[in-house]
N, C-alpha and C positions, 0 to 999 in steps of 0.2 A: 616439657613444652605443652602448654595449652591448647584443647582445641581451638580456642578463638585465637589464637595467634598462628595456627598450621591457616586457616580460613584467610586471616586476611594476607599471610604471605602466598597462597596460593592467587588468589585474586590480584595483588600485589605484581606477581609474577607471569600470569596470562597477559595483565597491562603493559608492561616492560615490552614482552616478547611481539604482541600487538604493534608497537611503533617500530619492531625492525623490518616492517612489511610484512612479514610471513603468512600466509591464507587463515583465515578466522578458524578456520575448522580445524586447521594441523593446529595452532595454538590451544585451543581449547583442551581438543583433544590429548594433545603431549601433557599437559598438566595434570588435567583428568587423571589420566595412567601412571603418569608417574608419581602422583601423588597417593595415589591406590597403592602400587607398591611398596612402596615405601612406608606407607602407615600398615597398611594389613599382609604382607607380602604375596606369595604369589596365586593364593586364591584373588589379592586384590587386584592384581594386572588383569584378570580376567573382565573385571568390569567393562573395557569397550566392547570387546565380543558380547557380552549382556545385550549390551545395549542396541548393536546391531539385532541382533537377532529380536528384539524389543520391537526395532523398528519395522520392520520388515513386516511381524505379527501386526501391522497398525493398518487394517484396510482399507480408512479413510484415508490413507496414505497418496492412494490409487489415484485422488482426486486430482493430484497436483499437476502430473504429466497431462492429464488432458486438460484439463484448463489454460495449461502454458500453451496447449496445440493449440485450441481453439481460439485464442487472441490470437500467434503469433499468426495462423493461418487468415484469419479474417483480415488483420492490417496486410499483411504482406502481399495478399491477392489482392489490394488497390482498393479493397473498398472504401477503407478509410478517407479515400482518396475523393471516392463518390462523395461519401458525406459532406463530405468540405465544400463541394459544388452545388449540393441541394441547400447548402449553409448561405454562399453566395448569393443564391436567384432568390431563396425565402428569403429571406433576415438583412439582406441587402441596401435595402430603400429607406430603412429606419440607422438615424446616427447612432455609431456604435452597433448597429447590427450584425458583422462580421464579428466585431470581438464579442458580441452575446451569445453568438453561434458557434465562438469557440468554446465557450464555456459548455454550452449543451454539447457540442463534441467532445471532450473530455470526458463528460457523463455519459456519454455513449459507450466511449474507448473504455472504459472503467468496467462498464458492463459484457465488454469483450474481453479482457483481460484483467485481472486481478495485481499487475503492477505498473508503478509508477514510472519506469523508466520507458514502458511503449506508449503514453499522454503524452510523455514529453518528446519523443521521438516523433512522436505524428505531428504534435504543435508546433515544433522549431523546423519541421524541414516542409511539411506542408500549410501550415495555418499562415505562419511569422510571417515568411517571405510572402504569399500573397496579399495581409494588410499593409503589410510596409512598403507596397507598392501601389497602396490604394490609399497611400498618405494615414494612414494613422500613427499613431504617435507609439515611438519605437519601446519608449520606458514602459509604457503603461502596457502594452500588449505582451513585452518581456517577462513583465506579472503575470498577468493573465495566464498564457502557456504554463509558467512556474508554477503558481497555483491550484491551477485548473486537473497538473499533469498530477498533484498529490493523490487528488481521490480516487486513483485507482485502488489503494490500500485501503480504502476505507469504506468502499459500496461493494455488492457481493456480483460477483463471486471473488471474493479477496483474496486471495493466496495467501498472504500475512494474517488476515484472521484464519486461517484453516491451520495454519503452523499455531498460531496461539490457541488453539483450540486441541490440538493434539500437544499440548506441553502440558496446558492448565488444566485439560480432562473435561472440557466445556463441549455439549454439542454445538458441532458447528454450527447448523441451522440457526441456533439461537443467536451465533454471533452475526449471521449474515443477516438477519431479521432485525439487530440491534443496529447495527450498520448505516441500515436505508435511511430512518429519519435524519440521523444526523450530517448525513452526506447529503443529502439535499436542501439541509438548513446551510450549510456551509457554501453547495453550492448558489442556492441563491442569494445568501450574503456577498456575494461575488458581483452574480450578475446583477444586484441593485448597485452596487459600488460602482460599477461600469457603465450602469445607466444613465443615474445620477451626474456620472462626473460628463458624459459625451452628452448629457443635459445642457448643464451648467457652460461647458466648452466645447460645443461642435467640433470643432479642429479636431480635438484629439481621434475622434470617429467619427470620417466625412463619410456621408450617404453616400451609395456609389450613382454615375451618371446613368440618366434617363436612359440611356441608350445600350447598356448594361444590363438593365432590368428589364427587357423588353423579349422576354422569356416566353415563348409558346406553353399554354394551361398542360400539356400533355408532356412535355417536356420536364416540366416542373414537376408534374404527379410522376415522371418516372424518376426522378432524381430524387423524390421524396421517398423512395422505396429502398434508398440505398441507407438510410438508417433505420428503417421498421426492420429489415430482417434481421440484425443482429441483436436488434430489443427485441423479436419476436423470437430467436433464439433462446434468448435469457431470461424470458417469460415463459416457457416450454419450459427448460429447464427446473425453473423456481415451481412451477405449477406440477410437473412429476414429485419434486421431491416435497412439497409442501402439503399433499394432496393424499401421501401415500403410495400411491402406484408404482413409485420405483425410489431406489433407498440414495444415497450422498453421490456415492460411487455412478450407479447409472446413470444418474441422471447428467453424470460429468461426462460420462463416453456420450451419451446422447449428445450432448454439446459438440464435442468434436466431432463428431461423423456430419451433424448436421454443418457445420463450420466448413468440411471438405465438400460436402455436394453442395453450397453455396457456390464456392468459388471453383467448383466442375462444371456447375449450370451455367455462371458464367462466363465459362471458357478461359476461366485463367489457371486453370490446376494443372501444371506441367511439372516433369521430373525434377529439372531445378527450384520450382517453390518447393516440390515435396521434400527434396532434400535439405534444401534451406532450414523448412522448419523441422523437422525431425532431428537434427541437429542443434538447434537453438532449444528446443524441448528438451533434449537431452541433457545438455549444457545446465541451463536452469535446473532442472530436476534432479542430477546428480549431486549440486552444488547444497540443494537442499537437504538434500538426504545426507551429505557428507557432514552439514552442520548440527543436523539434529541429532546424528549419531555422536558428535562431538559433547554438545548439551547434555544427551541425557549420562552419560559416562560423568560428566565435571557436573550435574546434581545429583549423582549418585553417593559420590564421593563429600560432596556439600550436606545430604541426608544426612551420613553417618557421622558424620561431626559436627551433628547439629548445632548448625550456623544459625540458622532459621531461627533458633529458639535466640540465640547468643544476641543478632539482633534485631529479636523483639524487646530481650528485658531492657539493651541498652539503650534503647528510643523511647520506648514507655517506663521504664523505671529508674534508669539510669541518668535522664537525661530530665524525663515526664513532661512527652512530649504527648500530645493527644492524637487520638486515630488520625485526623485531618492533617495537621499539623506534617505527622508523618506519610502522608500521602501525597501533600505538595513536596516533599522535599522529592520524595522518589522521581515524581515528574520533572524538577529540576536535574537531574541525577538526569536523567534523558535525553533533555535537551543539550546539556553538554555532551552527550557520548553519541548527538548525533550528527554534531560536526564531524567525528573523526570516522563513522561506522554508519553501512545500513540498515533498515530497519531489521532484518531477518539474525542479523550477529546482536543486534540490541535488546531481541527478545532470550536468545538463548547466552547471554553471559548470563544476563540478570535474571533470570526467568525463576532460577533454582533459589533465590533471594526472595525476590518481589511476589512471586505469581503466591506459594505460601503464605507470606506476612502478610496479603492484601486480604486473604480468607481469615486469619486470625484475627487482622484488624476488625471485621464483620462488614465489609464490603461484598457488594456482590462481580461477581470474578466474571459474568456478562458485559457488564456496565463498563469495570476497569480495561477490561477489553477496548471499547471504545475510545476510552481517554488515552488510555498506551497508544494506539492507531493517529491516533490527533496531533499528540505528543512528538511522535514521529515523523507527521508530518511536519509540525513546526519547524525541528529540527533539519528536517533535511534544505531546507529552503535559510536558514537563517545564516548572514555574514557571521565570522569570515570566514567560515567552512564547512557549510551548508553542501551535502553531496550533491543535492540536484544542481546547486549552482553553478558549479565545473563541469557537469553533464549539458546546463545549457551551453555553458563556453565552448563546448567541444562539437557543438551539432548546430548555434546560432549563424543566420545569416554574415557576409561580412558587413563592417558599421557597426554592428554589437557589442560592446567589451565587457568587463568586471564591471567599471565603473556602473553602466547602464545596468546591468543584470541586477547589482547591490542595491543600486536607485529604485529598481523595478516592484523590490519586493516586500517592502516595510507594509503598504497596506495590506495585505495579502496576509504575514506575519499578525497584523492585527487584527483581522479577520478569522482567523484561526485561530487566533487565543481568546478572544471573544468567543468561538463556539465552544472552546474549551469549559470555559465560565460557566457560559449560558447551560451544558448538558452537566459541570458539575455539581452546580446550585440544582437543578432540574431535571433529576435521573432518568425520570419517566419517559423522556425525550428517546431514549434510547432504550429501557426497557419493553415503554407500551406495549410494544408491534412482538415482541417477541412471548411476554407474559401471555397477552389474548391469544396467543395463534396458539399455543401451547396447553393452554389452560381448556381449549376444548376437548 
């Protein structure tokens, strides 16, 4: 039997087991193992244990539980909640201002949390319902949210670039530095889109009434405080570790401690938030560690039967197909498998595949970084089974359904394959920030 036929029935076989529901990480993992076994024997069963223990040695590891604290504490102590109200009385008076203020609240949320599922939890249960009660138009704002809630995986502190940076051996920093340009070209492709259109058609984004807006300056400057402290957060953060003074790790616990005496100062840190989120940290943080360990066991076994090589020849020589050529298909390869899968199972199937063949192809594994991140995005937002789409169905106002959510998010989809474009034609876009900071 062939190595390239043990490969793709292993692959073959993880997919299978994938649609009987079973958790991503027991799938992976069972195959991993058993397929170690089975080719090397019982030195090869050994391979999970490696790999735990692999993981564990990975200090930048450390980053993840505090990161999940520090969003999950920042939303859940209500500030989120602030933001949305300083979003109101600023951004208010201008058509479409509510929905451009959620855009910039996503950009916010993003910079308190590293995933996309707390954007969209704070868009659909605090943003949605209050425009759709200030008459804007249900479809368009359904976007927006959808959207808006992706770039938490794609600005820093990204928890998906820190996982792809501990699979592909990248520093992180570099990927969160690559990160920023592109998340703020995408993001403001949004908010011109949204401009534009409540331009063109009022209705869609009615200014709110005179009597709404009629906000005390002092008032306003305190409301305006309730999104400076978690960018002034994430600016601390960035400026320890970008500066030197303190290394990945610290500067994550400095995050959270500051995250907790935020919301002590403001008298919201009681034993049920503390529990709450300690718990959801946990949750998140094991699930991660449970996949990774899963990953690197099922590339271990992908090494030793050098798949990697098997296919390269048959893309490039088998097939003579060119680096490009073979770099959109991967991204295709994505987008399909994001309908059925999150980003974090999407990195480590393919990881042991892709993350290799993109360094042979002579790409730089910073850059594809970014594009895998985009990719993901796309996919999770795309009919007709787009994860984040059922995550709105399950947290939208009532009035909302598939229909509306499907309708909502085609420009959005082209918006983000548009940046796709724009950064793959234009690398620099994403390396600049990262080459100069580094290069001093």
């Amino acid at each position: 039997m062939s190595y390239e036929f043990i490969a793709i029935t292993m692959f073959a076989g993880m997919m299978v087991l994938l649609l009987t529901g079973q958790r991503v990480f027991a799938v992976i993992g069972f195959v991993g193992v058993v397929a170690a076994f089975l080719l090397w024997g019982t030195g090869g069963s050994e391979m999970g244990f490696a790999s735990a223990m692999k993981l564990v040695k990975w200090y930048p590891m450390l980053t993840v539980p505090m990161f999940v604290f520090m969003g999950y504490m920042l939303s859940e102590s209500g500030i989120a909640e602030d933001m949305y109200k300083a979003i109101h009385v600023w951004m208010g008076p201008i058509n479409g201002g509510l929905a451009l203020g959620t855009v910039g609240l996503m950009v916010i949320i993003s910079a308190m949390n590293g995933l996309s599922v707390a954007g969209m939890a704070i868009g659909a249960t605090i943003a949605l319902p209050e425009l759709l009660r200030r008459g804007y138009d249900k479809v368009m704002m359904t976007g927006v949210v959808q959207g808006g809630s992706t770039l938490g995986i794609l600005l820093p502190p990204s928890v998906v670039l820190v996982l792809y940076g501990m699979i592909a051996r990248v520093p992180v920093g570099q990927l969160w530095l690559a990160g920023v340009l592109p998340g703020l070209l995408m993001a403001a492709l949004m908010a011109i889109y949204v401009y534009v259109r409540c331009r063109i058609n009022p209705s869609l984004g009615p200014a709110l009434p005179v009597e709404e807006r009629n906000v005390p300056m002092a008032e306003k400057l305190r409301l305006l405080t309730s999104g400076i402290v978690p960018l002034g957060i994430f600016a601390l953060m960035m400026w320890l570790f970008l500066s030197g003074i303190a290394s990945l790790v610290e500067s994550s616990a400095v995050g959270a401690i500051c995250s907790a005496l935020v919301a002590w100062w403001r008298g919201r840190l009681s034993w049920p938030l503390w529990n709450d989120v300690l718990q959801k940290t946990l949750g998140i943080t094991c699930m991660f560690m449970w996949i990774l360990i899963a990953s690197l066991c099922f590339g271990a076994v992908f090494d030793g039967l050098g798949a990697v090589k098997s296919i390269e020849r048959f893309f490039l020589g088998d097939l003579g197909l060119e680096p490009w050529q073979v770099l959109v298909l991967m991204q295709l390869s994505f987008l399909i498998m994001g309908m059925f899968l999150d980003d974090t199972a999407m990195l480590v199937i393919v990881a042991p595949l892709y993350i290799p063949l993109v360094q042979k192809l002579g790409f730089d594994l910073v850059w594809y970084g970014v594009l895998y991140t985009i990719t993901c995005q796309i996919a999770y937002i795309t009919p007709p089974f787009g994860y984040n789409l059922f995550m709105m169905r399950a947290m939208a106002p009532p009035g909302i359904g598939m229909r509306d959510i499907y309708a909502s998010i085609w420009p959005f989809v082209g918006i983000m394959v548009a940046s796709l474009i724009i950064i793959g034609v234009f690398p620099e876009i994403a390396t600049w920030l990262p080459n100069n900071y580094y290069s001093k």
